[in-house]
N, C-alpha and C positions, 0 to 999 in steps of 0.2 A: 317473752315473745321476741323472737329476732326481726328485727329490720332491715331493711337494704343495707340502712349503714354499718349494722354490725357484721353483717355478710362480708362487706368489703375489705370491714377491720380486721376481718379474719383469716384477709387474703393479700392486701395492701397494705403499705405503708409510706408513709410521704417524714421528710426531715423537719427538725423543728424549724430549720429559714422559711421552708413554706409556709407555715401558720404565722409567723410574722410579718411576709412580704402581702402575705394575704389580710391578716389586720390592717396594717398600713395602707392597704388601699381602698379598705372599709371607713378609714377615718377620712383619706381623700375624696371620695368619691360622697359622706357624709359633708364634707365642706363645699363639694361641688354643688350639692342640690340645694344647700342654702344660696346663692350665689346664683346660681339658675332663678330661683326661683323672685330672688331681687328683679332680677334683669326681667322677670316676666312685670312686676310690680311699675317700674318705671319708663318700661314701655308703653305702659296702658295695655297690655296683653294677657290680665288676667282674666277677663269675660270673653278671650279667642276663640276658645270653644264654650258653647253657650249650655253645655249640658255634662252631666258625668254617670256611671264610668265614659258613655259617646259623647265623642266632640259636637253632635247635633243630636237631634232627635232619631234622625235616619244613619246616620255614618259614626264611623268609628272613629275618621281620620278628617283634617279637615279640609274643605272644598276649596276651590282653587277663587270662591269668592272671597272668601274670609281673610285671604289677603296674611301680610308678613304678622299680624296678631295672632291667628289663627295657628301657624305655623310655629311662632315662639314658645305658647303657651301647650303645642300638642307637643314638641320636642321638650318641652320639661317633664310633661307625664311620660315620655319614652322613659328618661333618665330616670325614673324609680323603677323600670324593669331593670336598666343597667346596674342599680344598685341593690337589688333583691338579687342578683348572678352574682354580684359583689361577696354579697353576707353568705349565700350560701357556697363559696367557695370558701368564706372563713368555715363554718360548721363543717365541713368536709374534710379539712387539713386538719383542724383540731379532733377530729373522732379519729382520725387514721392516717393517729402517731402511737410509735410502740409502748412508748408512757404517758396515761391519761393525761390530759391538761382541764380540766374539770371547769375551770376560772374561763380559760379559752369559749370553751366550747357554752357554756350560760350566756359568757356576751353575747357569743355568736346569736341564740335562740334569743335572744332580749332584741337583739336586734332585726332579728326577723319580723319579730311581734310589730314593734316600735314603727316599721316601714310601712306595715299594714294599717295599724292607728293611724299615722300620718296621711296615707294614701283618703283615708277614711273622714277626715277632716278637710283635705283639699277637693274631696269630693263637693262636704257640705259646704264649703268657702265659696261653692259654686253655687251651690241650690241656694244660698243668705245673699247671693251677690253681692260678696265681698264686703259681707258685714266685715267692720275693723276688728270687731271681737276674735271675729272668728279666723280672722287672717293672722290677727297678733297668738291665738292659739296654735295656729298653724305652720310660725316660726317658732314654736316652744316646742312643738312636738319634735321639728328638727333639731332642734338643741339635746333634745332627751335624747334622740338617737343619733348623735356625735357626742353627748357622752357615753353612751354605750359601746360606741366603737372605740374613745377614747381606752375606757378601762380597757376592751377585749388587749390592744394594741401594749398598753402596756403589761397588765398579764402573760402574753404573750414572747414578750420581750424579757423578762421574769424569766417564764421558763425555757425561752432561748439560753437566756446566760447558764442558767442553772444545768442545760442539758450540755453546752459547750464545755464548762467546766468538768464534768465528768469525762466528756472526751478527751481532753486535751490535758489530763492531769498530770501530773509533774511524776517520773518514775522516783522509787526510793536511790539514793546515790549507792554507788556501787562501794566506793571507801568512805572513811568518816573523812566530813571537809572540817579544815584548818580551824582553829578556834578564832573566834574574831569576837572583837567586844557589841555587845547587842547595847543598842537605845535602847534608852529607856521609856515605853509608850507611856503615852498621855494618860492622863485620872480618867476613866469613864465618866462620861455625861453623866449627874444625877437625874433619876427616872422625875423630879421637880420640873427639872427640864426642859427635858423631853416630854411631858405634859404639857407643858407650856408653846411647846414650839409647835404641837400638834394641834395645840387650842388656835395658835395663831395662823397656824394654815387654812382647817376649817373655818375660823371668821373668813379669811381671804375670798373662800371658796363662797360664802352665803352672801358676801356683797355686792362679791362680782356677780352673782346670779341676780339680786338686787337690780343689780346697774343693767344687766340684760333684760328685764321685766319692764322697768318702767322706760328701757328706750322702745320696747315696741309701743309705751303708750303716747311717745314721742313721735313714732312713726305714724300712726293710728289717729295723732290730734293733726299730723301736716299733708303737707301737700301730696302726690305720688298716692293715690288711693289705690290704684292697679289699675285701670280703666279711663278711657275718655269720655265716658258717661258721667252723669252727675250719683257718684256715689257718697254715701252718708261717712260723715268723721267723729273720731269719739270727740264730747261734750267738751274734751279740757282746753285749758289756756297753754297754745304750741309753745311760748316763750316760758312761762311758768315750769313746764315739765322739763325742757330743754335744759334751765339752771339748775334744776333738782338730779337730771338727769350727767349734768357734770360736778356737779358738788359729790354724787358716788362716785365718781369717776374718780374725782381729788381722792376717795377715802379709800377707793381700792389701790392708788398709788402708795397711799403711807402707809397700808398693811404689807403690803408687796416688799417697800422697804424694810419697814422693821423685820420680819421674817427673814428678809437677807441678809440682815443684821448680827440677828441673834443664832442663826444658823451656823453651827461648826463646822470646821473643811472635815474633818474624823468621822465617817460613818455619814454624814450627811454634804458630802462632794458634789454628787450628783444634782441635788438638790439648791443648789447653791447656784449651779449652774443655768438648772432651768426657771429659776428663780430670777435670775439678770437677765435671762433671754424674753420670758416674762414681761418685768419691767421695760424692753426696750420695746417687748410688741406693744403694750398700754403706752407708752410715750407715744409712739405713731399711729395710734389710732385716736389716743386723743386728740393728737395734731389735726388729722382728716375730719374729726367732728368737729373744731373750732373752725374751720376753713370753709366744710360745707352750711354750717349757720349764717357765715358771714358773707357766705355768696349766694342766698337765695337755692340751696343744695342743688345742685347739678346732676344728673343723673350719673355721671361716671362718675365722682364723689363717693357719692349715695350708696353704690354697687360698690367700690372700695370700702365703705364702712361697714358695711355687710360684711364683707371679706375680713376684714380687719376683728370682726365682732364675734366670727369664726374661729380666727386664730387666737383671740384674747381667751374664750371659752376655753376652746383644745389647750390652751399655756396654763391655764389656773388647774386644770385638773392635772395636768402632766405635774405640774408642783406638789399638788396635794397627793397623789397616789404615792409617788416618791418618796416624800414626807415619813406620810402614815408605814411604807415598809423598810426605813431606813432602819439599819442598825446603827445604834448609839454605841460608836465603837472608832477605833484606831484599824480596825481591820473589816474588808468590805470585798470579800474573795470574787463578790459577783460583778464587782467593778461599774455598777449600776446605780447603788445605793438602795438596793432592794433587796428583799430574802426570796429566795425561792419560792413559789407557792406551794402549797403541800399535793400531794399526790397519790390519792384512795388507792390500797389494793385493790379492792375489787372494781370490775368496770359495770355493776351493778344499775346506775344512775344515768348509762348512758343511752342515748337510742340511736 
């Protein structure tokens, strides 16, 4: 059955830079609403609007009683239309390109899904009055869907390199060139190895998910409930979870390390790279969590750690995606430390 979008593909076509400029700002705009949605948290501006989907029982939008809460918490729920225009401008680049992007185009729909789950949650976050449960699910949900946009963004980027390089291929030489003595390239990684260095990624990846679980029950045990009402806090001891909650912290540090470690510049460059960029974002936000415990957390802090907690997510997967498509090798054509993603003849799977 044909759809709109196959119609289009049949008649349009958009460049691989657009599916990537258009991922990239799936992953920004996925960092945005976490960070929004902070700054609703520590304003006391999550009960602004008192009802969902309407901001009251009568209105959509809110009254000019409801004052600067009102207004914070109804311009956060704007920004998930801003970011459903977002995703669906990702799914629109990736269906109509002249060579399936198949990888592209799944995050795309994953991420559609994910914003509607999400919306679906912030909904109930309202009808629980900001049970902590259901708020700390409600940064989780955002996390699912900034990894989804994460992978779109790097799939994407995948088959950027991979469609660049087909353009821009090197013509055969017109005479033979000069003989010249060739290096000798390095032994190939043993595939020992390269299990190894993939085991130690995915750890990396399940700690730090770890360390992001039990800071919302960090968040969830302190102060900053979203409201100036007297709302309910989970049961734990704030100090207790706090130390548990940097003792991961220290343990996502020494994977990160060792990973960078043992990681070869041949085939795995790339990866090496976001691996130290990585390690520099977890330095600085561990710094901002020791500062904000130590001052009674501040709300600009707070909203930093968020941001921060954003970027450490986005850095561990950009690591591990890397990782997992590095070729173990002395040659790396895609200049990325990835392989191509593959690419179905037929467009069968798409709609």
């Amino acid at each position: 059955m044909r759809t709109p979008l196959s119609w289009l593909a049949g008649r349009y076509s958009l460049g691989a830079r657009s599916v990537r400029l258009a991922a990239l700002g799936s992953v920004t705009a996925s960092i945005a609403i976490i960070v929004t949605g902070g700054i609703v948290r520590v304003t006391g501006s999550g009960l602004g609007c008192t009802d969902w989907p309407m901001c009251t029982g009568e209105t959509l939008a809110p009254t000019a009683e409801m004052g600067m809460h009102g207004a914070i918490e109804f311009g956060n729920r704007l920004l998930t239309g801003v970011l459903c225009a977002v995703v669906g401008w990702v799914i629109i680049t990736a269906r109509l390109q002249e060579k399936p992007m198949p990888a592209v185009l799944r995050g795309g729909w994953a991420q559609f899904w994910i914003v509607v789950l999400n919306a679906v949650v912030g909904g109930v976050t309202v009808w629980m009055r900001l049970s902590p449960y259901i708020v700390a699910a409600h940064f989780l949900a955002a996390a699912l869907l900034l990894t989804a946009a994460v992978y779109t963004w790097h799939a994407a980027n995948a088959a950027y390199a991979h469609a660049d390089g087909e353009r821009t291929g090197a013509p055969a030489p017109l005479a033979p060139a000069p003989l010249a003595p060739v290096p000798l390239a390095p032994a190939p990684l043993a595939p020992r190895s390269v299990a190894r260095i993939r085991a130690l990624s995915t750890a990396l990846v399940a700690v730090t998910a770890l360390l992001v679980v039990v800071g919302t029950l960090a968040t969830g045990s302190g102060p900053h409930a979203g409201d100036s009402s007297d709302v309910a806090r989970m049961p734990f001891d704030w100090t207790g979870v706090t130390v548990v909650h940097g003792v991961l912290a220290g343990a996502t540090l020494v994977l990160a390390g060792a990973l960078l470690s043992v990681l070869p510049g041949d085939g795995f460059g790339a990866a090496r790279r976001k691996t130290a960029v990585f390690l520099a974002v977890l330095l600085g936000q561990g710094l901002v969590g020791l500062v904000q415990s130590l001052t009674a957390l501040p709300s600009l802090l707070v909203m930093l750690h968020l941001l921060g907690a954003a970027l450490v997510w986005t850095g561990v997967l950009q690591v591990h995606f890397t990782v997992r498509r590095a070729r173990p090798g002395p040659s790396d054509p895609l200049g990325d430390g990835g392989t191509p993603l593959p690419h179905p003849r037929g467009a069968s799977t798409y709609v």
